[in-house]
C-alpha positions as a LaTeX table, in Angstrom:
\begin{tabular}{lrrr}
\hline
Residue & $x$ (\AA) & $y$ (\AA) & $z$ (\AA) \\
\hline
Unk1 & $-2.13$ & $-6.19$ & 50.23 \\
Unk2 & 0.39 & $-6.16$ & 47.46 \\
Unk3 & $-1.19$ & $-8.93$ & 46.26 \\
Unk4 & $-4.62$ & $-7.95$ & 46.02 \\
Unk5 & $-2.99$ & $-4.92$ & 44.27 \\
Unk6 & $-1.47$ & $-7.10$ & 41.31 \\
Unk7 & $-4.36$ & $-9.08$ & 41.20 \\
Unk8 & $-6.67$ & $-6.28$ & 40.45 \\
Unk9 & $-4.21$ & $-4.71$ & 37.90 \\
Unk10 & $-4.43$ & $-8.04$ & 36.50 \\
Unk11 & $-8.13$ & $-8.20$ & 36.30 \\
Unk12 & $-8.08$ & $-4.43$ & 34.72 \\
Unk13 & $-5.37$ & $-5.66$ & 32.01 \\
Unk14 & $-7.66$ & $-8.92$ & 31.59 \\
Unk15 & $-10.79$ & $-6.30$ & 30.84 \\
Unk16 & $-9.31$ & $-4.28$ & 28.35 \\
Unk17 & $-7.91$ & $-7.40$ & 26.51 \\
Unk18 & $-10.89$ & $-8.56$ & 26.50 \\
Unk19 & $-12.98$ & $-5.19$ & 25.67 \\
Unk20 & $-10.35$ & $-4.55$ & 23.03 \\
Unk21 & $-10.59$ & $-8.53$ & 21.37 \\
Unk22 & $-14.64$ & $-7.86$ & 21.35 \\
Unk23 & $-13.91$ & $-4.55$ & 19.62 \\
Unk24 & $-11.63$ & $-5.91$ & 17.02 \\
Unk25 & $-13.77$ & $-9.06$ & 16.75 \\
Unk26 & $-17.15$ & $-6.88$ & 15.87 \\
Unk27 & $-15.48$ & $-4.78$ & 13.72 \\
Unk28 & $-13.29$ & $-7.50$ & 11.65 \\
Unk29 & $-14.71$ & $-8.93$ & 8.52 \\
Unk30 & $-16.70$ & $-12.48$ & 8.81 \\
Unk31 & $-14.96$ & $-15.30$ & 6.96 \\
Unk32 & $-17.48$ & $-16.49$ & 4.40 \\
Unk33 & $-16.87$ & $-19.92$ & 2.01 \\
Unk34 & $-19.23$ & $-18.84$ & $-0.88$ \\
Unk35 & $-19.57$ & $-15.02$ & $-2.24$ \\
Unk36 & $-23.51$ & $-13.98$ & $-0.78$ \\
Unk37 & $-25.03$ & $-16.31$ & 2.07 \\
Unk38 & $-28.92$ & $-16.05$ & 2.05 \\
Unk39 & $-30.39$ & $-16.38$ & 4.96 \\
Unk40 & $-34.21$ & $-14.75$ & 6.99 \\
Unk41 & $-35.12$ & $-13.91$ & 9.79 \\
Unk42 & $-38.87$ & $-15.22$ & 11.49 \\
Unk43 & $-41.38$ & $-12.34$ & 12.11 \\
Unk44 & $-41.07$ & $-12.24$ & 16.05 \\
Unk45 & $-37.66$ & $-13.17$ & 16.46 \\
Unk46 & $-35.28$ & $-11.84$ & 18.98 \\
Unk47 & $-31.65$ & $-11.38$ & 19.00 \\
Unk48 & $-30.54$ & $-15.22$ & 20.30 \\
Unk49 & $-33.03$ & $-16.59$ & 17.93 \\
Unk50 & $-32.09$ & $-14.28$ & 15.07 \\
Unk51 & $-28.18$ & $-15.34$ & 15.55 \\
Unk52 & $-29.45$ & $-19.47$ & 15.98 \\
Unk53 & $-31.07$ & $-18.80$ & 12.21 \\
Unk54 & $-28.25$ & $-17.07$ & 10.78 \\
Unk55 & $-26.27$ & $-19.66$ & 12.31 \\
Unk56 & $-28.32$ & $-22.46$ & 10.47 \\
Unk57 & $-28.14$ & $-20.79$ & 7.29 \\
Unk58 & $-24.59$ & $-20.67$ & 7.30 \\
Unk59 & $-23.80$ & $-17.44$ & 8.51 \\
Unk60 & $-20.12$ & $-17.74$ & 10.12 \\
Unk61 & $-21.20$ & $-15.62$ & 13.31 \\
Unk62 & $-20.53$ & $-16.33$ & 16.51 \\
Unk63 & $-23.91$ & $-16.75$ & 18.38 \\
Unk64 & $-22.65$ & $-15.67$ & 21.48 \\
Unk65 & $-20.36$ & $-12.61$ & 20.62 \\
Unk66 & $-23.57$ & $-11.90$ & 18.66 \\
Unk67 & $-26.09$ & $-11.33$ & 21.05 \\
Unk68 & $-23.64$ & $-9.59$ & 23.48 \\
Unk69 & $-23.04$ & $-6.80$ & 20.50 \\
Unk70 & $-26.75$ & $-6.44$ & 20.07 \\
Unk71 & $-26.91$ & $-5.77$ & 23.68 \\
Unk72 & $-24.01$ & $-3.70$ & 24.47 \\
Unk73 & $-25.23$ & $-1.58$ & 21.96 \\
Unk74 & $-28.53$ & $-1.16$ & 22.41 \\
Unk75 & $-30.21$ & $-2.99$ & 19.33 \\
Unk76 & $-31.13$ & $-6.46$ & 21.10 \\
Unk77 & $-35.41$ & $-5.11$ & 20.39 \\
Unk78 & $-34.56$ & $-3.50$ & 16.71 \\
Unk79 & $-34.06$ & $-6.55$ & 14.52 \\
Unk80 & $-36.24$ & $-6.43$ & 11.75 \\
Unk81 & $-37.59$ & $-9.74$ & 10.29 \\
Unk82 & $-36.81$ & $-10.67$ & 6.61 \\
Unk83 & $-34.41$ & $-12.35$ & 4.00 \\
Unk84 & $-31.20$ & $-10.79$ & 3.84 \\
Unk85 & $-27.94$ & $-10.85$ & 1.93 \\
Unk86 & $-24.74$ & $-12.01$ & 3.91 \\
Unk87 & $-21.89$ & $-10.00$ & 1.68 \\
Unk88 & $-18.06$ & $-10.46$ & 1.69 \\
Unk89 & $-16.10$ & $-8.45$ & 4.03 \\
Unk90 & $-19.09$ & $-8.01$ & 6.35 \\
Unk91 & $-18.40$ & $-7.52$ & 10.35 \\
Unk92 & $-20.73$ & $-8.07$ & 12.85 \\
Unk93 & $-21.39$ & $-4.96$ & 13.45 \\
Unk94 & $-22.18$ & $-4.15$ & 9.95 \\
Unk95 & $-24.27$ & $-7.22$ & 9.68 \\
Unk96 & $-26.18$ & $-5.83$ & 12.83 \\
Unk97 & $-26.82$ & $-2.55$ & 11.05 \\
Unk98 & $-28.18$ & $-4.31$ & 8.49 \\
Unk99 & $-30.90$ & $-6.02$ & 10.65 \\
Unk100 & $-31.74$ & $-3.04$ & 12.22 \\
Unk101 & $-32.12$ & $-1.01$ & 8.80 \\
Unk102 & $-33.99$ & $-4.01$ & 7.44 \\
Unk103 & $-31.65$ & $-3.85$ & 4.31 \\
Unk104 & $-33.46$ & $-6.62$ & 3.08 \\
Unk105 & $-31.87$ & $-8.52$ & $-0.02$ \\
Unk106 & $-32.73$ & $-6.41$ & $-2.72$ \\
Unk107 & $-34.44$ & $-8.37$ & $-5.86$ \\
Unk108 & $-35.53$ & $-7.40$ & $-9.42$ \\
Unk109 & $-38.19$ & $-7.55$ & $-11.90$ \\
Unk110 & $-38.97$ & $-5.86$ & $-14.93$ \\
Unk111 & $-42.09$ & $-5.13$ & $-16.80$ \\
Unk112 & $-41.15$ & $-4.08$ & $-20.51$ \\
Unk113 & $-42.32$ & $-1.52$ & $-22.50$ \\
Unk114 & $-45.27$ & $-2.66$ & $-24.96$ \\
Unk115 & $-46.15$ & $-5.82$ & $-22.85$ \\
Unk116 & $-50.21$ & $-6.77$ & $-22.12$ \\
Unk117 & $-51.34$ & $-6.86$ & $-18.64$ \\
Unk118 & $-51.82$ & $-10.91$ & $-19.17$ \\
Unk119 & $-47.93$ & $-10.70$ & $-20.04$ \\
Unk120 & $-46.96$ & $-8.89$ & $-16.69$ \\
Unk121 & $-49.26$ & $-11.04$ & $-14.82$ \\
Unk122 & $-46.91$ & $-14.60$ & $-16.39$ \\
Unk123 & $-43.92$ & $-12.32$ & $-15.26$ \\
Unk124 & $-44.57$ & $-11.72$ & $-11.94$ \\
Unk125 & $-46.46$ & $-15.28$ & $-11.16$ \\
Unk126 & $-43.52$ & $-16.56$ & $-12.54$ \\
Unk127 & $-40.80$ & $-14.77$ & $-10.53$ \\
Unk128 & $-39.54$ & $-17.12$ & $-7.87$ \\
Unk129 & $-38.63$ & $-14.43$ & $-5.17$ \\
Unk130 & $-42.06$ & $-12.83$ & $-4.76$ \\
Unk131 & $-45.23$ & $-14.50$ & $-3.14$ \\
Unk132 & $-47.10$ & $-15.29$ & $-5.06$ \\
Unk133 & $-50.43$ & $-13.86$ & $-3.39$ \\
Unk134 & $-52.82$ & $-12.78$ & $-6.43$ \\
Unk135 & $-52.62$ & $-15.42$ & $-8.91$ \\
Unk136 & $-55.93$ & $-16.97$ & $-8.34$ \\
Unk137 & $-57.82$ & $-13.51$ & $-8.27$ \\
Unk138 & $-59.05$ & $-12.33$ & $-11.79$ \\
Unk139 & $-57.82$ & $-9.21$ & $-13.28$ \\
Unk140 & $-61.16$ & $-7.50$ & $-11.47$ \\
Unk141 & $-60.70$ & $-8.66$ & $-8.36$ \\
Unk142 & $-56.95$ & $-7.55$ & $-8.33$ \\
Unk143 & $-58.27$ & $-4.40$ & $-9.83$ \\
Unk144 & $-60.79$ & $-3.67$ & $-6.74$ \\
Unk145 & $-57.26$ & $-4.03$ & $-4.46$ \\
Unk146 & $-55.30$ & $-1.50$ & $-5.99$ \\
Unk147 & $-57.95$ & 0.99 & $-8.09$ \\
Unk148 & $-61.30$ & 2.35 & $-6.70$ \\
Unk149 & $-61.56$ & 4.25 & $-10.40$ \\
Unk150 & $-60.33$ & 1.57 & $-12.31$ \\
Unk151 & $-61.99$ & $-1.75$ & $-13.24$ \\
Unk152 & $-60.05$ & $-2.91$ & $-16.14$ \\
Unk153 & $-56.02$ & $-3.04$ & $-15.84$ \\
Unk154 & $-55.11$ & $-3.32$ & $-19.31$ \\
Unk155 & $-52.15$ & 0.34 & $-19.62$ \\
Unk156 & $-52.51$ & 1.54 & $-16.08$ \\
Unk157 & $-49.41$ & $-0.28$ & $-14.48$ \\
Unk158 & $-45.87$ & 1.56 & $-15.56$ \\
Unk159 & $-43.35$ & $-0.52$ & $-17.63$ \\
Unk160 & $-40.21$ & $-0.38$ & $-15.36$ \\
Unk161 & $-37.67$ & $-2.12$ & $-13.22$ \\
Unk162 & $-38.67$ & $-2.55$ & $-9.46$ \\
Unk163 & $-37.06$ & $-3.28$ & $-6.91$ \\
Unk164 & $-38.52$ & $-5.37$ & $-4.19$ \\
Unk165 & $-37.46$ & $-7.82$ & $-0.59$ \\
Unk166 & $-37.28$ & $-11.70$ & $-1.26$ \\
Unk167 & $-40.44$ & $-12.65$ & $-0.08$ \\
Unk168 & $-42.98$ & $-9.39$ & $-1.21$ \\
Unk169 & $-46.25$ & $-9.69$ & $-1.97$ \\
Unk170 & $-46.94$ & $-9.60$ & $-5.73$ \\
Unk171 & $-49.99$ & $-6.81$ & $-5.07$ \\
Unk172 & $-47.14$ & $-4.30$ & $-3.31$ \\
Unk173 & $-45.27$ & $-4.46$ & $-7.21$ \\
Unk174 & $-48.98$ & $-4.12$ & $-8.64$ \\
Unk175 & $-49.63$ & $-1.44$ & $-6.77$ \\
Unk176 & $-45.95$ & 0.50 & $-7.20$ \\
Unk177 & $-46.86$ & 0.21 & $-10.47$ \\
Unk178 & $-50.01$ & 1.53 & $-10.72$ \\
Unk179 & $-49.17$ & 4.44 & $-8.72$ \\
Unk180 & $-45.92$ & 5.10 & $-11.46$ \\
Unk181 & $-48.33$ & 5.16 & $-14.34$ \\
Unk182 & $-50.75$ & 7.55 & $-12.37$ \\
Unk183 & $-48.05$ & 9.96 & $-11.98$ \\
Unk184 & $-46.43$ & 9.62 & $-15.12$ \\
Unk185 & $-49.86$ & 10.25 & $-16.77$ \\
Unk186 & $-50.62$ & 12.61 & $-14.57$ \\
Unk187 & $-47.46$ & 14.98 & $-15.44$ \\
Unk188 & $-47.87$ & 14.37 & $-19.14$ \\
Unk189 & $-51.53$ & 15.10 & $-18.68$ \\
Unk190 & $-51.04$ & 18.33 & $-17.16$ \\
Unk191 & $-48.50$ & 19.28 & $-20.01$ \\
Unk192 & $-50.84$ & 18.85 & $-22.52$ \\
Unk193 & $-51.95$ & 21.01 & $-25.52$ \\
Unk194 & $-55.60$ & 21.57 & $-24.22$ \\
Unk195 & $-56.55$ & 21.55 & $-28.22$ \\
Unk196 & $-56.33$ & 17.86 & $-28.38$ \\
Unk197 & $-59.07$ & 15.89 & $-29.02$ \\
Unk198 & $-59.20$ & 14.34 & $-25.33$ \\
Unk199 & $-61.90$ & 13.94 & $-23.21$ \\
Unk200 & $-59.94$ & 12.79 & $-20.16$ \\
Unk201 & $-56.41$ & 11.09 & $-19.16$ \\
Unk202 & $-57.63$ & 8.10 & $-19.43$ \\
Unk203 & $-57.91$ & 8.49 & $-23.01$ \\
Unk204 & $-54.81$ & 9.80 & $-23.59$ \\
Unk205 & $-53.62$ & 6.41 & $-22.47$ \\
Unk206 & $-55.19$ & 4.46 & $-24.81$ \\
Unk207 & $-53.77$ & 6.45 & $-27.70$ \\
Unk208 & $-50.22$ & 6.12 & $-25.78$ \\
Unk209 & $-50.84$ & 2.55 & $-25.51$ \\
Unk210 & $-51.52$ & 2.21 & $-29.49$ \\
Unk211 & $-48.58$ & 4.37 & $-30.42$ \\
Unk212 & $-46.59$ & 1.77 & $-28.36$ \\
Unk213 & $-47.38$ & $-0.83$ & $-30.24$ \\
Unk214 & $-47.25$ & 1.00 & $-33.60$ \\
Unk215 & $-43.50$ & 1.23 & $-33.49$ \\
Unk216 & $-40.18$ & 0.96 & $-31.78$ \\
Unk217 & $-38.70$ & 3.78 & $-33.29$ \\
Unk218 & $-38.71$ & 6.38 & $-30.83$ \\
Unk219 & $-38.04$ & 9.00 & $-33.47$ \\
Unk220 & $-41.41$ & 8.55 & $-35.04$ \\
Unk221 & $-43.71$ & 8.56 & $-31.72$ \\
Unk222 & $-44.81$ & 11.73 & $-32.21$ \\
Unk223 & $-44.97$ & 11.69 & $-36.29$ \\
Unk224 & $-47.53$ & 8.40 & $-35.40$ \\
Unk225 & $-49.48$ & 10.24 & $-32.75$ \\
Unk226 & $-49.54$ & 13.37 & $-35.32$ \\
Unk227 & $-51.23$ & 10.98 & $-37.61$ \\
Unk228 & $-53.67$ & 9.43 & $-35.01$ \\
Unk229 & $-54.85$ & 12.46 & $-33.75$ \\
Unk230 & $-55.47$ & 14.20 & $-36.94$ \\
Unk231 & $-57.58$ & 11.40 & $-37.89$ \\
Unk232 & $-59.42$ & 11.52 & $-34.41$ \\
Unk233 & $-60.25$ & 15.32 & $-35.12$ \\
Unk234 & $-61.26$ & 14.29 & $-39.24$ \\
Unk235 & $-63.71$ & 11.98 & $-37.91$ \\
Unk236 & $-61.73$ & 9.21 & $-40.07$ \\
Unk237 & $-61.32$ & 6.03 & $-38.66$ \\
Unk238 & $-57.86$ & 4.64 & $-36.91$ \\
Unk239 & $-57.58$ & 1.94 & $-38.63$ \\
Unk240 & $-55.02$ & 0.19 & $-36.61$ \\
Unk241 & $-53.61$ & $-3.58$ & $-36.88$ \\
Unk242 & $-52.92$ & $-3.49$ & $-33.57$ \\
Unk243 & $-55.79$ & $-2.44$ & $-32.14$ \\
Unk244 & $-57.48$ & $-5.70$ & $-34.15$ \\
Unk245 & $-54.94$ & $-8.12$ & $-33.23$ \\
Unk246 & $-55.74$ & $-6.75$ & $-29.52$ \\
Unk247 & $-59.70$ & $-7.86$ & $-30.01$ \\
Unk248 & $-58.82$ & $-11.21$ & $-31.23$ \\
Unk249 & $-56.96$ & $-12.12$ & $-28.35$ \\
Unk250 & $-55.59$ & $-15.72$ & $-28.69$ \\
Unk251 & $-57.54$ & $-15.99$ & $-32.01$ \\
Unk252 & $-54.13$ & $-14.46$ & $-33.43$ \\
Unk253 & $-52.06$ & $-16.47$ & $-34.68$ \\
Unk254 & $-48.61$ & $-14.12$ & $-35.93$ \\
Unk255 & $-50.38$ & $-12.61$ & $-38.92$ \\
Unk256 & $-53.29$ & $-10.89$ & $-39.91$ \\
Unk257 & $-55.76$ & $-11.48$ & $-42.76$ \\
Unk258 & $-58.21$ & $-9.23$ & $-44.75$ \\
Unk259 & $-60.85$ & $-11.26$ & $-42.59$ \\
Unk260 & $-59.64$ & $-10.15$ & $-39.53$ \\
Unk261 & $-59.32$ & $-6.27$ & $-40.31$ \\
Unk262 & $-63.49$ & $-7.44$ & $-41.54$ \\
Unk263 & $-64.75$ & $-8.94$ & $-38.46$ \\
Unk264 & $-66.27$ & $-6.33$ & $-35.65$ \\
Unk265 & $-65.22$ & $-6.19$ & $-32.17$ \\
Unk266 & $-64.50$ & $-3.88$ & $-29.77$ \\
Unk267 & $-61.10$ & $-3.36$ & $-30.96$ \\
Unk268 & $-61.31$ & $-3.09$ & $-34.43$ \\
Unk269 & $-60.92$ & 0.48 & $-35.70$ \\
Unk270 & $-61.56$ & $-1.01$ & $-39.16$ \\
Unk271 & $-64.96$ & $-0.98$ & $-38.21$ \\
Unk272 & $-65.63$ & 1.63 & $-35.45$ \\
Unk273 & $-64.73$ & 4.81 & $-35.00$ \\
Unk274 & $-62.65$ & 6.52 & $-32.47$ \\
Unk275 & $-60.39$ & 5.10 & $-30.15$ \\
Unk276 & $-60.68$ & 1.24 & $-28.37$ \\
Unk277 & $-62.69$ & 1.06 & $-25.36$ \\
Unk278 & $-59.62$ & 0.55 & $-22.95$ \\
Unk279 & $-55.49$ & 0.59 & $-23.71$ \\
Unk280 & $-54.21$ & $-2.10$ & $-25.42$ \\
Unk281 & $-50.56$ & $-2.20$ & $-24.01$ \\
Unk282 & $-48.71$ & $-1.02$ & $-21.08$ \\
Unk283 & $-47.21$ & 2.36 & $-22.16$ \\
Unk284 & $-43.92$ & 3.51 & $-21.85$ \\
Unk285 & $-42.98$ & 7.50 & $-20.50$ \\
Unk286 & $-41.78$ & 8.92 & $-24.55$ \\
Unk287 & $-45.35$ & 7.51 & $-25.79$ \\
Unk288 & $-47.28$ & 9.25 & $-22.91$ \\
Unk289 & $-45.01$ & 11.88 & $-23.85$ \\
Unk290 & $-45.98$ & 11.23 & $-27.63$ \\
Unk291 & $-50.04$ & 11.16 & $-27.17$ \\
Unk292 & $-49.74$ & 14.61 & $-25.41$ \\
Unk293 & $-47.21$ & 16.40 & $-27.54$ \\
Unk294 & $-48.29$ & 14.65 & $-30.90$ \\
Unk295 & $-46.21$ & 16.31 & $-33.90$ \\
Unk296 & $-47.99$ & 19.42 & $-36.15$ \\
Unk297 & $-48.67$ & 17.53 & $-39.14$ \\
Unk298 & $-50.91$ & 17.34 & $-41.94$ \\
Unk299 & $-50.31$ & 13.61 & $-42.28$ \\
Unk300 & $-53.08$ & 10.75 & $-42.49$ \\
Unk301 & $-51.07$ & 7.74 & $-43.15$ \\
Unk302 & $-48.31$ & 6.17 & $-42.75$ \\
Unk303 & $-46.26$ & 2.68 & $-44.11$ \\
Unk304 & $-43.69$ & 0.77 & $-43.24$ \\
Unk305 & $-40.73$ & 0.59 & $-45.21$ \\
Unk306 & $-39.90$ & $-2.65$ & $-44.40$ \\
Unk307 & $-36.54$ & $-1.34$ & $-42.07$ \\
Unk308 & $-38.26$ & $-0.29$ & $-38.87$ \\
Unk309 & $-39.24$ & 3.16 & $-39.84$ \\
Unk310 & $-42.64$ & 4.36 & $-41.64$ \\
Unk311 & $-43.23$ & 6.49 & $-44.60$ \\
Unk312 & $-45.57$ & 9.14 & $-43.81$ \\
Unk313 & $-47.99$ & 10.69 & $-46.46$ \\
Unk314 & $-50.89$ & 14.07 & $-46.03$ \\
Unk315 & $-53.34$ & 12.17 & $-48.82$ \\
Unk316 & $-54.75$ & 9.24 & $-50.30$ \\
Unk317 & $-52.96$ & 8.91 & $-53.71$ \\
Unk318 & $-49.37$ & 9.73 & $-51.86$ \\
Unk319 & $-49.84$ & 6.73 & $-49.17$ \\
Unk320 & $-51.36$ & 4.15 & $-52.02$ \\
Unk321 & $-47.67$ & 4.94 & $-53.85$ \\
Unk322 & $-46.02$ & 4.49 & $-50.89$ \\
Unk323 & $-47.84$ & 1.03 & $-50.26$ \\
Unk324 & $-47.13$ & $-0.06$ & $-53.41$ \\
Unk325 & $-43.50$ & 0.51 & $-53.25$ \\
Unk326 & $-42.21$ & $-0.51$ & $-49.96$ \\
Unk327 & $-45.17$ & $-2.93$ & $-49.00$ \\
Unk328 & $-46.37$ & $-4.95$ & $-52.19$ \\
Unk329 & $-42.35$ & $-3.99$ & $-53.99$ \\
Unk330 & $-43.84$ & $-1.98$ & $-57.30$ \\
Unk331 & $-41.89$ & 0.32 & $-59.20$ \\
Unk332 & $-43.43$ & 3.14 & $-59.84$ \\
\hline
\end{tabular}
């Protein structure tokens, strides 16, 4: 009997050494040779076949300790497939969580300010963590995915940083994108002196998208859109290099000739009045911001000076002076 005594106290001490060693083990950071292991896990998987595929990446878990957390706690079923980030000082447990949460590794792209559509389009076909699922659509047919108003992209997808899981579809950043410009166009739209010579939002974005490309001063956004719109409500034309280099697509070259500004398309508000038929860049928020709050002006033109910032003028005679002396250098 005394026996049998000690030998269950012995089995009880045994348990608790061993409940307390599993305890210290799950909680106790995982010993890691380089400073982030990548590794995914296969749509479908379970817990044993999630832990042999960390395992195989390189993940310094124990396979077996593994699956007995997962199922002493109740999150064998919850593992969420994807690629994932194995940090330093990591436990088990914590590296459970993070299957559970899918707290997939987090990746970046950015779409800057200014760009063309055909410029985000080479970004994101040539990022090497997304999939790369839309490349051989053209810009319509990715348009029919993500717009039922929209045909043509060009200025409807919001220059920004995103933040996406190893492995996501190209159309999901399209579409977060798309959805940011909306809104941002939306709450600009919505702010907007009613006066302005607007028909719809849509337009407003095309003169965002022109004052985008106009100038990287942010000072002088609003001085620029001042000048557009005044012209816009004169009936004088825009008269806008950008706009032409826009309509000669890879016809341009880095410069632009007296021919150019001469020869009619779409684009050219040398030759035809009002604005472009679409946007010819992918806005930022201060020029939405710009097109929509435009500065009280009575200027028509404006210059560079030749140091990033423009020399505005209300008339004819004033502007031609200011061309001659910061763009063809004559003393007046």
């Amino acid at each position: 009997m005394a026996f049998i005594k000690k030998l269950l106290v012995t089995g009880a001490i045994v348990s608790v050494a061993a409940i307390a060693g599993f305890s210290y083990w799950a909680k106790s950071p995982l010993t890691t040779g380089a400073p982030v292991i990548e590794f995914s896990i296969n749509p479908g998987s379970g817990v044993g076949a999630a832990a042999q595929q960390m395992a195989a990446a390189g993940v310094p878990v124990n396979k077996h300790l593994f699956n007995i957390l997962a199922r002493v706690t109740g999150q064998a079923g919850k593992i969420k497939a994807g690629s994932y980030e194995l940090k330093p000082n990591t436990s088990p447990r914590r590296l459970l969580t993070q299957l559970v949460r899918g707290e997939f590794a987090q990746e970046t792209v950015t779409i800057i300010e200014g760009w063309t559509f055909r410029q985000m389009r080479a970004a994101l076909a040539g990022h090497d963590r997304l999939r790369h699922d839309t490349v051989k659509l053209t810009d319509q047919e990715l348009m029919a995915k993500i717009s039922k108003e929209y045909t043509s992209p060009e200025g409807l997808f919001f220059p920004d940083t995103y933040l996406f899981a190893k492995g996501s579809s190209e159309l999901d950043i399209y579409r977060k994108a798309h959805q940011a410009m909306l809104a941002h166009l939306k709450a600009a739209w919505d702010g907007r002196d009613t006066s302005l010579p607007y028909k719809n939002p849509y337009e407003a974005l095309i003169m965002a998208s022109i004052i985008e490309k106009e100038t990287g001063q942010k000072s002088e956004r609003t001085m620029i859109a001042g000048v557009f719109v005044n012209r816009l409500r004169t009936g004088m034309l825009l008269q806008t290099d950008p706009t032409v280099i826009y309509g000669m697509g890879e016809r341009f070259v880095g410069q632009i000739r007296k021919k150019d500004l001469e020869t009619d398309t779409p684009y050219n508000t040398y030759t035809r009045a009002g604005l472009p038929p679409t946007p010819i860049s992918l806005p930022g928020v201060q020029s939405l911001a710009a097109a929509l709050a435009p500065a009280t002006t009575q200027a028509l033109y404006f210059v560079s000076r030749g140091d990033g910032t423009s020399q505005f003028s209300d008339n004819l005679n004033d502007h031609n002076r200011a061309v001659n002396q910061y763009q063809r250098r004559i003393n007046q």
